[in-house]
N, C-alpha and C positions, 0 to 999 in steps of 0.2 A: 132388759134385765142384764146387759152386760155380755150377753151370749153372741157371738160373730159364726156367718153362715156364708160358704164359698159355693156358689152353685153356676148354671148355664141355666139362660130363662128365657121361653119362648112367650110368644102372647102374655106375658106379667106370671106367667106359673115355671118355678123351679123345673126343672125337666134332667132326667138321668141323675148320674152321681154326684154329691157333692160332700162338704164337708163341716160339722161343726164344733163350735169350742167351746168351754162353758164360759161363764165369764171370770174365774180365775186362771181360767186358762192351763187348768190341769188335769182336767179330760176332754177326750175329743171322741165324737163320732161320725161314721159312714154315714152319709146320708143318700136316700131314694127319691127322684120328687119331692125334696124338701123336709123328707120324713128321716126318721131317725133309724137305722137298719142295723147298727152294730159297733159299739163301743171298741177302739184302737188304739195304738198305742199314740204317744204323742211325737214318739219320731217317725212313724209310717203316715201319719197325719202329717208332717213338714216334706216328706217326698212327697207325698200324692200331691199338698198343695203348689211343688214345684211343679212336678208334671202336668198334674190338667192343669192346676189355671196359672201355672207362670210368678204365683206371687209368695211371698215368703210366710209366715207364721201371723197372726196378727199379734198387734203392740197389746200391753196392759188393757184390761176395762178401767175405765174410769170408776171402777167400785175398788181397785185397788189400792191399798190406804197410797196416799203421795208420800213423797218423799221429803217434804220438806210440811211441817205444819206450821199455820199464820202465825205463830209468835216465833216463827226462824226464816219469812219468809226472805227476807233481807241476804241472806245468805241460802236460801233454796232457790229452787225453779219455780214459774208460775204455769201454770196449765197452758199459755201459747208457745213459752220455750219447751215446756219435757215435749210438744207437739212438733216442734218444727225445727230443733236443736239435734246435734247427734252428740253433743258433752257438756257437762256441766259439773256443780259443784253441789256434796252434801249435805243436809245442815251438819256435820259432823266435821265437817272441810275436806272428805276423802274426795277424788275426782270419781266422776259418774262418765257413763260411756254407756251408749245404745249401741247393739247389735242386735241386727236382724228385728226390728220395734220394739226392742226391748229392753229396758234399763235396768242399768244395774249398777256395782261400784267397783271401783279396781285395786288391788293393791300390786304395783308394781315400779318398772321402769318407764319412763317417761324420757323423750328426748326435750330439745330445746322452744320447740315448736309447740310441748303439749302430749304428743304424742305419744301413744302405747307404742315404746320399743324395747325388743329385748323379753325378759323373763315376766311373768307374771299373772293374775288371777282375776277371773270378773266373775262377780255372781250375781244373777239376773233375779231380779223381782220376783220373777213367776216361779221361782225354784232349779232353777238349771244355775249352770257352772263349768267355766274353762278355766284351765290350767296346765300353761304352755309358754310356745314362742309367739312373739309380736311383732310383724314387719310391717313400718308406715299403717300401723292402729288396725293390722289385721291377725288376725291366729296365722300362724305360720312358723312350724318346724318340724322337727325329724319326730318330737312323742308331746304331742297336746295330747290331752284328757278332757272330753264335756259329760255333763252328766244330765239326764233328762229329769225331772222331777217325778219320771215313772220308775225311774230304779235301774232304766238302758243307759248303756255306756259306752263311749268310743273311744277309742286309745290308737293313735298313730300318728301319723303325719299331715302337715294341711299346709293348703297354698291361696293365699288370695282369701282368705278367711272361710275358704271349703276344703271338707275334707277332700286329699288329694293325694292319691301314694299307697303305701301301703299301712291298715287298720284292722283293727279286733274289735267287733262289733258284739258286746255283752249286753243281752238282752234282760231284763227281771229276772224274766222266767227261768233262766239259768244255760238257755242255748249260748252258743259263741260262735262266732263264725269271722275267718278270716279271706280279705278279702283285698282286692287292688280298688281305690277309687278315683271318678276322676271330674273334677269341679262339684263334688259334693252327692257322689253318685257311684254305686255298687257295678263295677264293671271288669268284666273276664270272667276267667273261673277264680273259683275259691272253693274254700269247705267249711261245713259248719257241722259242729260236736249236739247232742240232746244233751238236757240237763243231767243226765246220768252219765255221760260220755258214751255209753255203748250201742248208739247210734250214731255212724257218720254220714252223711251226705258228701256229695260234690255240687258246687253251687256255678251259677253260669248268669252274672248281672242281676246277683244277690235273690236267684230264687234257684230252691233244689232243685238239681236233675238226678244224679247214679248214685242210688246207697251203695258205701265201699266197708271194707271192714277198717276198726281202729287202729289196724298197721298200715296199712295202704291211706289211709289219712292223715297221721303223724307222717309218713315218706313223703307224703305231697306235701302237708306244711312246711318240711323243711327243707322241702328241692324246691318248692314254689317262694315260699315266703322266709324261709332260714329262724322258722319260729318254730320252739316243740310244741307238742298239744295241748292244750290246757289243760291246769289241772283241777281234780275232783271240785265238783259243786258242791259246798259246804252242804245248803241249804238239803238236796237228795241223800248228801250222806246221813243226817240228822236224821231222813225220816226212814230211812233203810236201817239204821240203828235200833230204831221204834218200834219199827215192823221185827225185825228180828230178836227183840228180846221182850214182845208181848206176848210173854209164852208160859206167866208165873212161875210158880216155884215147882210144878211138876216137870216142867220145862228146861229151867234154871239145872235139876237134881239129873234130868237123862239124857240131854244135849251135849254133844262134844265142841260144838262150835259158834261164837256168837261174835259178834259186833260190837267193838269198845265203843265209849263216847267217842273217841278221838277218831272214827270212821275205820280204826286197824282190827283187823281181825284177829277171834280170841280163840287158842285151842285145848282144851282137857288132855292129857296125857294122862 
């Protein structure tokens, strides 16, 4: 069906944790024994599959429409080059370029060789997207941006085509969390905000340790990292807006204080 399963197998049976993908490759779950135990994100899905088993994300299903179809094949890839090729060309004649098993198309600088140098944007098949620097056909500079097809987001620096340095790690959900990485991996301390802001952690190799208050967090971001703290999650303000003026018109008539659309607060005098 398309679906890719990363596990540890003893006597021919799945055994402990492992991990799978659907076959668009846009959700991913934990797995038990082979079993399915709990739907994740799809970038905790590309660490875990670095950590336990060492290998990177898997490439496209083959259920994924190609990129080239038989009346362009002349100018597309055939199913043994998108396999064993890392660039190529699309019927469209944009260059194509695989990271991490996965293709996509580029718009950018090119050196003389081909190469991704310099500024530019790749967006992968499966829904993901960088947009940054390019050294010898790798992400690398001071603020790349990728974006996961689950809504997480990373924004920083990268070396060697991992994130590398220092990064803002925006999750869907609306947490943030800034952090030092290094070869593609949450390392030191950091801190990270809740979707509301008004919970902070301190982070230690990108997992909580000491809830601090929102001043002692902003102090940190900007004695550790020289970033201020981020600001308001649109998405929390929206529904604290909600929450506060589902109050009708009795509400409306004896309230002194409520919540604009714009997330500012409103006062009666």
């Amino acid at each position: 069906d398309g679906s890719v399963n990363y596990s540890t197998y003893i006597n021919g049976k799945a055994d402990g944790k492992g991990l799978c993908w659907s076959h668009d490759r846009k959700t991913a779950h934990e797995l038990v024994g082979g079993e399915k135990v709990e739907e994740i994100s799809l970038a905790l899905a590309e660490v875990r599959a670095r950590e336990m088993f060492d290998l990177p994300v898997p490439g496209p299903s083959a259920m994924v429409p190609k990129v080239a179809s038989s009346s362009s094949s002349s100018r597309g890839m055939g199913i043994l080059r998108r396999l064993f090729s890392s660039r190529g060309v699309g019927p469209d004649g944009s260059p194509m370029f695989k990271d991490n098993g996965i293709w996509g198309t580029y718009d950018g600088s090119l050196d003389a060789d081909g190469n991704r140098q310099g500024e530019g944007k790749m967006t992968h098949e499966g829904g993901s997207s960088y947009k940054g620097g390019f050294v010898n056909d790798r992400y690398q500079g001071d603020k790349g941006v990728y974006h996961w097809p689950d809504g997480d987001e990373y924004e920083g620096q990268w070396k060697d085509g991992e994130r590398h340095g220092i990064g803002i790690f925006r999750s869907a959900d609306g947490t943030v969390e800034y952090s030092k990485y290094e070869k593609g991996y949450s390392s030191g301390e950091g801190v990270m905000w809740s979707a509301d802001r008004k919970t902070v952690h301190k982070t230690k190799d990108g997992k909580k340790t000491t809830e601090v208050s929102p001043a002692v967090g902003e102090k940190f971001a900007r004695e550790m990292f020289d970033l201020a703290a981020p600001p308001p999650n649109e998405g929390s303000l929206a529904m604290a807006a909600q929450a506060m003026n589902k109050r009708g018109l009795l509400g409306s008539l004896f309230a002194t204080k409520k919540m604009g659309p714009d997330g500012k607060m409103l006062f009666k005098d």
